[in-house]
NUTI-909996 format. One record per residue (C-alpha): residue number from 1; x, y, z; residue in one letter. Coordinates in nm, 3 decimals. Layout:
[atom NUM [X Y Z] "A"],
...
END
This chain:
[atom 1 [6.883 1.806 -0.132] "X"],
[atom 2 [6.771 1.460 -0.039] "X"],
[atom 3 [6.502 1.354 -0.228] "X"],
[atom 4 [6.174 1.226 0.028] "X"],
[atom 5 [5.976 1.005 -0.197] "X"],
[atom 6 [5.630 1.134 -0.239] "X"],
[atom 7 [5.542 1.272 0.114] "X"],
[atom 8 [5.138 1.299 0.048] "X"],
[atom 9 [5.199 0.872 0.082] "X"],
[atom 10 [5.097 0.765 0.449] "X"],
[atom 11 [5.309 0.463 0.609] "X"],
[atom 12 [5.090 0.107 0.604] "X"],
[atom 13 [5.076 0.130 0.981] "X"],
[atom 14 [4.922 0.463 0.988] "X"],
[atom 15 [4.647 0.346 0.708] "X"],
[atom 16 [4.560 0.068 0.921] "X"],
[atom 17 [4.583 0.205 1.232] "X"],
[atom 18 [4.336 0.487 1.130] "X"],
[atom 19 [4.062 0.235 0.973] "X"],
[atom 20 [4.108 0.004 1.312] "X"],
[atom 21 [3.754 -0.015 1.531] "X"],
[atom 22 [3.983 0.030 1.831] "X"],
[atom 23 [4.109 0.363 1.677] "X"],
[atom 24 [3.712 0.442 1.638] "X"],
[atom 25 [3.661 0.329 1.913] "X"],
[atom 26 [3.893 0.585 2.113] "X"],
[atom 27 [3.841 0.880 1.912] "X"],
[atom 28 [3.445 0.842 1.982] "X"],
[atom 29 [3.528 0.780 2.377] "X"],
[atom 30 [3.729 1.088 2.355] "X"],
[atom 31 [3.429 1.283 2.187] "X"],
[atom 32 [3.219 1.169 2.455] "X"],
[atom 33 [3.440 1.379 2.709] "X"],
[atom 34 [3.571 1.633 2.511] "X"],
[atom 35 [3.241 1.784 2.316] "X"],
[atom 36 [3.074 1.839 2.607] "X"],
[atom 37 [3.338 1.967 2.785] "X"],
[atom 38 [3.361 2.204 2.536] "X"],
[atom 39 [3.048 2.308 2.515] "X"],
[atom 40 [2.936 2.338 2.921] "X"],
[atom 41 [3.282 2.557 2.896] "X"],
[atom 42 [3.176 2.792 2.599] "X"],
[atom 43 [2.817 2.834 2.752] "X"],
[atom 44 [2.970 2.881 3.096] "X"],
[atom 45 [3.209 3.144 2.923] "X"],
[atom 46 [2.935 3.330 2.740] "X"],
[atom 47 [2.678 3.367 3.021] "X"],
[atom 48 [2.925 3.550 3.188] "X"],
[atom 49 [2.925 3.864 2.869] "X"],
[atom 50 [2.550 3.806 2.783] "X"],
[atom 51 [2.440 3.845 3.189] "X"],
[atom 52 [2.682 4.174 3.182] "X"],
[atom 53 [2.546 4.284 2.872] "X"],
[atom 54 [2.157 4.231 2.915] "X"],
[atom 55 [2.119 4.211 3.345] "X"],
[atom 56 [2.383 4.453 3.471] "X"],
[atom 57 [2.146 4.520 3.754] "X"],
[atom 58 [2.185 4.183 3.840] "X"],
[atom 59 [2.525 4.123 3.808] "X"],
[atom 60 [2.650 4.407 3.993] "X"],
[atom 61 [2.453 4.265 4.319] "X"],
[atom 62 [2.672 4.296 4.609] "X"],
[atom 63 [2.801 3.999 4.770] "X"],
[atom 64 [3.076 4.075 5.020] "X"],
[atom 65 [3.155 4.484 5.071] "X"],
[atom 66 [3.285 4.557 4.707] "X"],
[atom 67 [3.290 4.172 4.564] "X"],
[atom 68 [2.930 4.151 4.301] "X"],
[atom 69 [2.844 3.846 4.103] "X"],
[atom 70 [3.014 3.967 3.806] "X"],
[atom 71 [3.332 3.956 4.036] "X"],
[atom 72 [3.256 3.591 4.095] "X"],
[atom 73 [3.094 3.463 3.772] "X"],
[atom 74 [3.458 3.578 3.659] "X"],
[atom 75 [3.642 3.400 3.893] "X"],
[atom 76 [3.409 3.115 3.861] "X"],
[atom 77 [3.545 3.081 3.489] "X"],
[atom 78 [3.887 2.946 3.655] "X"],
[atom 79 [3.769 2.744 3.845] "X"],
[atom 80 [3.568 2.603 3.595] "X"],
[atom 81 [3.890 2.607 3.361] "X"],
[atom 82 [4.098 2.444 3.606] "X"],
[atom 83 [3.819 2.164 3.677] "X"],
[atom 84 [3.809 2.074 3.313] "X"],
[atom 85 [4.192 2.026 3.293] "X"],
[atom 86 [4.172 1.809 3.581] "X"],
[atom 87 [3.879 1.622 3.471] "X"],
[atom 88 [4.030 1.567 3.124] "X"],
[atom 89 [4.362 1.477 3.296] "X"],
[atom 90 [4.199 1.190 3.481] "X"],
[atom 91 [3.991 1.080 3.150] "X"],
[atom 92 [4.315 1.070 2.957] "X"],
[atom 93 [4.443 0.765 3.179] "X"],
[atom 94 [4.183 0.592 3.000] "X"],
[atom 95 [4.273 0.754 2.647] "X"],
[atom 96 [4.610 0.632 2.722] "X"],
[atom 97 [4.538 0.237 2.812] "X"],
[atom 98 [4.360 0.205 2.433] "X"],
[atom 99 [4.654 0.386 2.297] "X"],
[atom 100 [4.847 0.183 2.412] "X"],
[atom 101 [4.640 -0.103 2.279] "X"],
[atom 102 [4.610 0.008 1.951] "X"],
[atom 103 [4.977 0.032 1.971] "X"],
[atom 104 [4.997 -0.317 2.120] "X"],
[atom 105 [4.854 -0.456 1.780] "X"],
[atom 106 [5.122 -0.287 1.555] "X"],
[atom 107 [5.388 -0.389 1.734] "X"],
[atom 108 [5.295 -0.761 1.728] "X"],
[atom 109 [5.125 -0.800 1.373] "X"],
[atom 110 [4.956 -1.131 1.461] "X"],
[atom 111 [4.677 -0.947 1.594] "X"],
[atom 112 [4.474 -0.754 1.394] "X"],
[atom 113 [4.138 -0.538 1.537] "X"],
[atom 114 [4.127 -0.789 1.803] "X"],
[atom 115 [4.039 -1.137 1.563] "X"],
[atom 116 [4.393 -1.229 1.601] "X"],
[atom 117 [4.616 -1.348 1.292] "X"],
[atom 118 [4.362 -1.191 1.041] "X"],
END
């Protein structure tokens, strides 16, 4: 069996990758999209048991013949679903150009953060 070296040790690029303000910088624009994403989704998804549960009355309203809100509040979570993806798909474009930044500065070690030759 090979012997790997101590594998808790992170590479250099990694280390200074991670303490980078572009690195920050893209892991707080992601936050920005993905928090509350998450959380318009989870409150969305929710709302959908607590109406059930506390306002059946309400939520078995009929729409169309046999179709009641519930029947559409439930649907309504796909689309929802589906509209986050796609949102998040376009936002990742941008996720991807400071990647690629970031990764622009290891490859060519002359620039560091952006000061250039530090």
């Amino acid at each position: 069996m090979a012997d790997r070296g101590d594998a808790s040790q992170s590479p250099p690029e990694w280390d200074r990758i991670a303490n980078s303000k572009k690195f920050a910088d893209l892991l707080a624009v992601k936050r920005l999209f993905i928090v509350p994403a998450f959380i318009f989704f989870l409150l969305n998804y929710m709302l959908l048991s607590i109406l059930v549960g506390y306002a059946p009355k309400l939520m078995s309203t009929r729409v169309v013949g046999t179709l009641n809100l519930a029947n559409l509040f439930a649907f309504w979570q796909f689309v929802v679903g589906w509209t986050i993806a796609w949102l998040y798909l376009r936002a990742s474009a941008k996720f991807d150009l400071l990647t690629e930044d970031i990764l622009e500065d290891v490859r060519d070690p002359s620039v560091r953060d952006g000061r250039g030759g530090e």
